[in-house]
N, CA, C and O of each residue as an XYZ file, in Angstrom:
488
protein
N      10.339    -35.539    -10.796
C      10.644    -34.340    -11.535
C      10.983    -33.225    -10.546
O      10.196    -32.859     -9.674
N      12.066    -32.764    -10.713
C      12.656    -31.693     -9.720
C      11.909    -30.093     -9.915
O      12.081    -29.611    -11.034
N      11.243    -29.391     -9.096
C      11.079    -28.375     -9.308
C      12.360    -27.216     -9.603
O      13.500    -27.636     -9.402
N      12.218    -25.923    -10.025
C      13.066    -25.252    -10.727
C      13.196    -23.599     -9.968
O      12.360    -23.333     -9.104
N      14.062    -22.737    -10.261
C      14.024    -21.215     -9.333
C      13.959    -20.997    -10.906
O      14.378    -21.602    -11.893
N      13.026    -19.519    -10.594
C      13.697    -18.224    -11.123
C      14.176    -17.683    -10.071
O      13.834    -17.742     -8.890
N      15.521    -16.815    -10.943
C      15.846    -15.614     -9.335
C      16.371    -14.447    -10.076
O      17.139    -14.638    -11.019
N      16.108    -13.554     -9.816
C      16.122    -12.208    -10.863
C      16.218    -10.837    -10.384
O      15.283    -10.668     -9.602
N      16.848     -9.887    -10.482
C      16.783     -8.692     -9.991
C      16.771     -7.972    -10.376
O      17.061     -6.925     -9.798
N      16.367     -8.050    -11.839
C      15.611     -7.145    -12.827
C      15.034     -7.434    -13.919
O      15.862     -8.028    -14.610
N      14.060     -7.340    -14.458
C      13.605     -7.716    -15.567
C      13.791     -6.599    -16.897
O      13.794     -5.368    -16.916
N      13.908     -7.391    -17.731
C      14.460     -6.709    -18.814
C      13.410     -6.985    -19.742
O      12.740     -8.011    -19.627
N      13.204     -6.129    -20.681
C      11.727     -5.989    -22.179
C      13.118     -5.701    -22.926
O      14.192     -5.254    -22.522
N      12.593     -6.207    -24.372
C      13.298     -6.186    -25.096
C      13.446     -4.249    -25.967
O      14.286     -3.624    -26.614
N      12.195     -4.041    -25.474
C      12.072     -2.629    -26.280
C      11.667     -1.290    -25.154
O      11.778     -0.084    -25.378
N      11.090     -2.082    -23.696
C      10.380     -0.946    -22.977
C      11.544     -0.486    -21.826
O      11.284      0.293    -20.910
N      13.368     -1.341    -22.118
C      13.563     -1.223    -21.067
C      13.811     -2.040    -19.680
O      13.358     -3.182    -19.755
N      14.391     -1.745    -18.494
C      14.072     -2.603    -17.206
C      13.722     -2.118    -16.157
O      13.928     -0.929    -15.914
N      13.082     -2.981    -15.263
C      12.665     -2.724    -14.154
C      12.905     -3.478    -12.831
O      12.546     -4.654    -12.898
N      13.359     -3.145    -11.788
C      13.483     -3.682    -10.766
C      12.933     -4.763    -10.250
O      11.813     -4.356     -9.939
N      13.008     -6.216     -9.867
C      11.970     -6.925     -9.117
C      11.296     -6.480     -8.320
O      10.093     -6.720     -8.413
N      11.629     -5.914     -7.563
C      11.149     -5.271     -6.099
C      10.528     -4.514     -6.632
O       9.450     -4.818     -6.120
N      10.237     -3.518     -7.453
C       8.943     -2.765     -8.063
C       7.668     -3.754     -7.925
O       6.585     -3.479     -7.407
N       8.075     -4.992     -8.528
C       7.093     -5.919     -8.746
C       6.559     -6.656     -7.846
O       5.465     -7.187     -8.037
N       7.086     -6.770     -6.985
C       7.269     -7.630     -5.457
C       6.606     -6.531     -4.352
O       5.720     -6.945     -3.604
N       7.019     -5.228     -4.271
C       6.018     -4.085     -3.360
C       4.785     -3.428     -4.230
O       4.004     -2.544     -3.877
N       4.853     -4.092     -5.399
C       3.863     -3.135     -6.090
C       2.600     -3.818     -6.518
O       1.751     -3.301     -7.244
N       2.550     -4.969     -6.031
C       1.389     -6.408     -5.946
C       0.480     -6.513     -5.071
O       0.835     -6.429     -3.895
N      -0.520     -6.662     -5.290
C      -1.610     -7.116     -4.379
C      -1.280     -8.210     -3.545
O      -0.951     -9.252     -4.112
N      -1.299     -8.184     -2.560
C      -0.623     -9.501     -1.505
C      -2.376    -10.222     -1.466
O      -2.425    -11.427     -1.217
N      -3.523     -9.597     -1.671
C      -4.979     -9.521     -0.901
C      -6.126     -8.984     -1.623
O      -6.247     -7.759     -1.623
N      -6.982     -9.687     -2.234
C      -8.196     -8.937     -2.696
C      -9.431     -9.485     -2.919
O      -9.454    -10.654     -3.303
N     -10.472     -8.893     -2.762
C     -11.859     -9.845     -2.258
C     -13.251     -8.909     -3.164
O     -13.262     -7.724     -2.834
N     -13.992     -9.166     -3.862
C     -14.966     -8.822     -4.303
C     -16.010     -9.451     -3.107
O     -15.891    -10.624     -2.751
N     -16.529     -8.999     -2.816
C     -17.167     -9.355     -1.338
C     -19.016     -9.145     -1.704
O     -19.355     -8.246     -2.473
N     -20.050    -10.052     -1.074
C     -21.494    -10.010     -1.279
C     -22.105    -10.177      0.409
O     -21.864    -11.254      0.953
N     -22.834     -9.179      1.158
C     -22.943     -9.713      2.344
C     -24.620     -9.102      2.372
O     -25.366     -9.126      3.351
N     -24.967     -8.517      0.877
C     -26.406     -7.855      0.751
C     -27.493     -9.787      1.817
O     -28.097     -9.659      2.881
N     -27.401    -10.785      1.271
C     -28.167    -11.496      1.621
C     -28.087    -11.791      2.995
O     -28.793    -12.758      3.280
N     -27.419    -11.258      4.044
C     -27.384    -11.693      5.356
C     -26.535    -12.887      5.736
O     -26.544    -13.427      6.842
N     -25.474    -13.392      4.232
C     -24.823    -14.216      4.597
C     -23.800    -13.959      3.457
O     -23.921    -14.109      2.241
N     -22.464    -13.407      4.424
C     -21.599    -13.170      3.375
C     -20.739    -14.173      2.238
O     -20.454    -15.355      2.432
N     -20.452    -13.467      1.162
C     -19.897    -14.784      0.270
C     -19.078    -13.645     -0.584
O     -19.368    -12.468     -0.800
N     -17.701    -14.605     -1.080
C     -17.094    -14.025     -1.529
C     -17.159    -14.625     -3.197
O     -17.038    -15.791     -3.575
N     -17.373    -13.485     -3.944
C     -17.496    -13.392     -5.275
C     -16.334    -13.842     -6.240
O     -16.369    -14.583     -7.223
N     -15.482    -13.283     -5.754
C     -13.833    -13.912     -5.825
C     -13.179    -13.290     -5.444
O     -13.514    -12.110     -5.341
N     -11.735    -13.752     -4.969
C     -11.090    -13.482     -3.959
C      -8.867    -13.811     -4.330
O      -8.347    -14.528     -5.185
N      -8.355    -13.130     -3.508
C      -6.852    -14.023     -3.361
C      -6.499    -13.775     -2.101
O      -6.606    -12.824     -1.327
N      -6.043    -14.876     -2.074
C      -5.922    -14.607     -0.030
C      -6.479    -14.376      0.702
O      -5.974    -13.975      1.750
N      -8.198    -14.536      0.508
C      -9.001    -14.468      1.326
C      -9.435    -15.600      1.522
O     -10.020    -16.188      0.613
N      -9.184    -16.389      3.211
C      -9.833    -17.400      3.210
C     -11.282    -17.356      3.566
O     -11.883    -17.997      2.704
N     -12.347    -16.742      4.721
C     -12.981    -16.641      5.448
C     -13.609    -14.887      5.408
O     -12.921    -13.867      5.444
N     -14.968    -14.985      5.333
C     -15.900    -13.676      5.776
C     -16.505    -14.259      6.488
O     -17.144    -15.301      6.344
N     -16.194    -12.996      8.138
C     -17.501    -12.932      8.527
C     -18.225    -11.884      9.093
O     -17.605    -10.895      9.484
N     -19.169    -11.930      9.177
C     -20.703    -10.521      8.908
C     -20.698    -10.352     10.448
O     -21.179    -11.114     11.287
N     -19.967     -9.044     10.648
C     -19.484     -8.653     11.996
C     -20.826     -7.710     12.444
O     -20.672     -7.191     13.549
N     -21.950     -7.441     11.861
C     -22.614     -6.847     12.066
C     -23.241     -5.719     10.593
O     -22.500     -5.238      9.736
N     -24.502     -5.566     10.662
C     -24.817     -4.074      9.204
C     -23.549     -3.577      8.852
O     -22.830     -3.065      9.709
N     -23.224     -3.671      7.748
C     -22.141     -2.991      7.160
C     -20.903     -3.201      6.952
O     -20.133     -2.854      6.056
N     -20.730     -4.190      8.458
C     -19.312     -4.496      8.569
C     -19.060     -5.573      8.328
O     -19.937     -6.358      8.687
N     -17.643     -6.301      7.536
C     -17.786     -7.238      7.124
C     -15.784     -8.294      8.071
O     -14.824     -7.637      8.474
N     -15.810     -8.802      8.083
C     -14.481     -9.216      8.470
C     -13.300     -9.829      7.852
O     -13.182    -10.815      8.580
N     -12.019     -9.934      6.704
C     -11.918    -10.376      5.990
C     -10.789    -11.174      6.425
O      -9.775    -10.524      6.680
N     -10.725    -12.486      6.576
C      -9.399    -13.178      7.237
C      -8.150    -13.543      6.012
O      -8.515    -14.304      5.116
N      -7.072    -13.154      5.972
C      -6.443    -13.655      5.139
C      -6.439    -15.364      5.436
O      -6.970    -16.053      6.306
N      -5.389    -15.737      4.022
C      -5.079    -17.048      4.029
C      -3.306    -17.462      4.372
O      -2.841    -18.538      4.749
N      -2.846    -16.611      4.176
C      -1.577    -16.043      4.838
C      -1.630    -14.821      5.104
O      -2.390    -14.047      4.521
N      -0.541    -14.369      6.346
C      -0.829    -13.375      7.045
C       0.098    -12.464      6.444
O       1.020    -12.592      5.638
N      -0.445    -11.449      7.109
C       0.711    -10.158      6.562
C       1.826    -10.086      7.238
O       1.925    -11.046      8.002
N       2.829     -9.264      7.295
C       4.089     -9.020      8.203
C       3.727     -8.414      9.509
O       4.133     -8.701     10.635
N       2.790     -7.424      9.079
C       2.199     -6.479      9.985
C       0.974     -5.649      9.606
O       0.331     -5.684      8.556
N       0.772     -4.799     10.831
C      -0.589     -4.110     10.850
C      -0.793     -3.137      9.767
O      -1.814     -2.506      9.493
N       0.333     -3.128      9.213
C       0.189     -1.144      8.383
C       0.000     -1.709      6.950
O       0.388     -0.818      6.194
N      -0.313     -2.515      6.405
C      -0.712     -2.354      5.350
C      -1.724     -1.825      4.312
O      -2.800     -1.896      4.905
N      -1.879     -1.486      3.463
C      -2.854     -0.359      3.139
C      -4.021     -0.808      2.161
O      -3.532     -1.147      1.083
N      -5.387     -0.921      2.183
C      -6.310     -1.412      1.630
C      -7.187     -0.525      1.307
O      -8.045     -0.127      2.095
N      -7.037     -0.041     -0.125
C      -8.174      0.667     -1.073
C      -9.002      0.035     -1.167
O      -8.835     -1.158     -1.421
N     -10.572      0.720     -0.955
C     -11.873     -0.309     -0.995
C     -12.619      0.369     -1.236
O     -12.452      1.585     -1.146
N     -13.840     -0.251     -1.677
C     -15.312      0.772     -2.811
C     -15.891     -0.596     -2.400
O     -15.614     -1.687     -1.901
N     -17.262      0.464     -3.140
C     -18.538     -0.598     -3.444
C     -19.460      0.301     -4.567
O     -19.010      1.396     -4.904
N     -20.490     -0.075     -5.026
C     -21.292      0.396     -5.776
C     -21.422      2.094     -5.848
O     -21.211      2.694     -4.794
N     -21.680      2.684     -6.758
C     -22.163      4.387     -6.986
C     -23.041      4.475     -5.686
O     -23.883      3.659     -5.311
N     -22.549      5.975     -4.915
C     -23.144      6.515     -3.771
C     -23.300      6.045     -2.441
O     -23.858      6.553     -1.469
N     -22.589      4.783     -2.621
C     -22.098      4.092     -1.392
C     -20.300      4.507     -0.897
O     -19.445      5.122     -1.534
N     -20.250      3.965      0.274
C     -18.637      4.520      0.866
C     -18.736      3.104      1.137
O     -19.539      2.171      1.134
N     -17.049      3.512      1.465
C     -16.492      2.361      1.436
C     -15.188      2.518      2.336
O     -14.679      3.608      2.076
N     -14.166      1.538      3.698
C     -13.280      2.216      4.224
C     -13.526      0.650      4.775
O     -14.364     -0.251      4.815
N     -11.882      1.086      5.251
C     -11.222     -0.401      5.921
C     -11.116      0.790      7.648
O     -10.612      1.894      7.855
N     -12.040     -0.408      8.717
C     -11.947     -0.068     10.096
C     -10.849     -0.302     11.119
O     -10.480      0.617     11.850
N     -10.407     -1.322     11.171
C      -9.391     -2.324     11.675
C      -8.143     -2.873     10.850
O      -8.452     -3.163      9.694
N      -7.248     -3.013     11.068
C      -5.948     -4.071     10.654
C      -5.461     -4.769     11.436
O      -5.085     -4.326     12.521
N      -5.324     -6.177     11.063
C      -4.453     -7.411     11.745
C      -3.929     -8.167     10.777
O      -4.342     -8.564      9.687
N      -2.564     -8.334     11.613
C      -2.008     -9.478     10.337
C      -2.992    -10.636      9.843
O      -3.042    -11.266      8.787
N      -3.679    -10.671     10.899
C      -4.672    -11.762     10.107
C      -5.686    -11.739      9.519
O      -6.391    -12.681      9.158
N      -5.900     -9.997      9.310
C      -7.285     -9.986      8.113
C      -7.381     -8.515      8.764
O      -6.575     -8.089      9.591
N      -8.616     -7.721      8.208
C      -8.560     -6.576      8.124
C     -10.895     -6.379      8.221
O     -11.778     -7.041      7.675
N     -10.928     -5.594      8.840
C     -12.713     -5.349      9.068
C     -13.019     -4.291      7.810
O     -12.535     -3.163      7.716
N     -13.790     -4.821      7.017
C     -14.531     -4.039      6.050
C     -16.032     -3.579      6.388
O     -16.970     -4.306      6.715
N     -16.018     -1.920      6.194
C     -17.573     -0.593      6.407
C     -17.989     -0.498      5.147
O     -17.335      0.120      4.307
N     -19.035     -1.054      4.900
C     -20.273      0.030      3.749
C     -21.167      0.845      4.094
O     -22.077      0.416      4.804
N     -21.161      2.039      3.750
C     -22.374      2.813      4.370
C     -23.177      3.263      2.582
O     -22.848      3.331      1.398
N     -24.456      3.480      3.535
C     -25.048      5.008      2.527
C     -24.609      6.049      2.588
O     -23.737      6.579      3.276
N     -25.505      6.477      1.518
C     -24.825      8.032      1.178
C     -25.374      9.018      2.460
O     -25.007     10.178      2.649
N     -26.508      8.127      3.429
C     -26.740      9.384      4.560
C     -25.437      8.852      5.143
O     -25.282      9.646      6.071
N     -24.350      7.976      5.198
C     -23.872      7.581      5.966
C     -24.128      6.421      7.186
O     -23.410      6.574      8.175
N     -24.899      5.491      7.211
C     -25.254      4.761      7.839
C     -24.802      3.530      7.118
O     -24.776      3.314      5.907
N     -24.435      2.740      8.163
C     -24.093      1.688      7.905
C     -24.542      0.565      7.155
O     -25.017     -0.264      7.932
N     -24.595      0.167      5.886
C     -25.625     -0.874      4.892
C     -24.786     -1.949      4.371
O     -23.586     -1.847      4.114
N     -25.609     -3.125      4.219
C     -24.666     -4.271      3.915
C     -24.964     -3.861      2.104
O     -25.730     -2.996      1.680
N     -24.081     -4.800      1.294
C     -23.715     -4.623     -0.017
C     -23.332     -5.815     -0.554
O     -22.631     -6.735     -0.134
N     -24.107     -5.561     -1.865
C     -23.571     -6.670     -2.635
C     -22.273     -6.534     -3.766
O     -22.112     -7.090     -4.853
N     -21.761     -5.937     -3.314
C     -20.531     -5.359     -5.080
C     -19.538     -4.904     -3.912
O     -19.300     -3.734     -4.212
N     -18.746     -5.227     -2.606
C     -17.746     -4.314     -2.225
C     -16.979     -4.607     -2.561
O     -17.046     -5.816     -2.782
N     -15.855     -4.092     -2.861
C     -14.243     -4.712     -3.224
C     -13.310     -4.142     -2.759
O     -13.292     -2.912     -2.807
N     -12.068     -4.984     -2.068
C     -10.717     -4.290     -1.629
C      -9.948     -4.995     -2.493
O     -10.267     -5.887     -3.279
N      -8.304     -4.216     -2.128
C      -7.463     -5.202     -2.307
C      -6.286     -5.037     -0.872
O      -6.540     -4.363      0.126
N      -5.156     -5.732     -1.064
C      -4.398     -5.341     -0.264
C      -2.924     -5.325     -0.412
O      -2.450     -6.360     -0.881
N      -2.235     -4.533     -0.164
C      -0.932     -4.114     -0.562
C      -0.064     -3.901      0.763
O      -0.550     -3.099      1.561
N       1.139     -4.492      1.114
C       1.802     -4.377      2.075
C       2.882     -5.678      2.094
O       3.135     -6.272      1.047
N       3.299     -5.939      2.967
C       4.305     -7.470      2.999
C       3.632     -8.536      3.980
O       3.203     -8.574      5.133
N       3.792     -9.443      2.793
C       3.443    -11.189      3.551
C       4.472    -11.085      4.529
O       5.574    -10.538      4.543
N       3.419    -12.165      5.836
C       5.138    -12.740      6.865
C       5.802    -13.831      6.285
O       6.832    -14.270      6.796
């Protein structure tokens, strides 16, 4: 059985209108990880394109993709639980270092963090 293309350069709704592929294609999560590293051994809750965590130390967590990015600049919104922070330290095409702190600001591991990631696959 032969596999099949779509190939498209705009999508069309019958009532809302069209929209560009490439809206859809830069406007996607390439990357995203619900992340648990409260037990001293990180685990991912669920994930896309995350192959590998590892517990780089209190707080910090390491997130390896499963394919890489194009490059370093891609941009990763990240949280964790009420009164905790949350911030991406590092970027590499091959994964990106995730910080939880307290609210004094000190560095604390967490069970609820979540990113995602937005930028271009290589």
């Amino acid at each position: 059985m032969a596999l099949g293309k779509i190939k498209a350069d705009t999508l069309e709704h019958s009532t809302a209108g069209s929209l560009d592929t490439q809206y859809v294609v830069n406007g996607s999560a390439k990357a995203w990880a619900h992340s648990d590293v409260s037990s001293g051994t990180p685990s991912l809750a669920d994930s896309l394109n995350i192959t590998s965590l590892t517990d780089s130390g209190t707080g910090d967590t390491t997130h390896t993709f499963t394919n890489a990015m194009n490059n370093a600049t891609f941009s990763v919104p990240s949280s964790c639980n009420a009164y905790h922070y949350s911030n991406v330290e590092s970027y590499a095409t091959t994964g990106y270092k995730h910080r939880t702190a307290n609210t004094s600001a000190s560095a604390t591991d967490r069970d609820d963090a979540v990113s995602a990631v937005f930028g271009d696959l290589a």
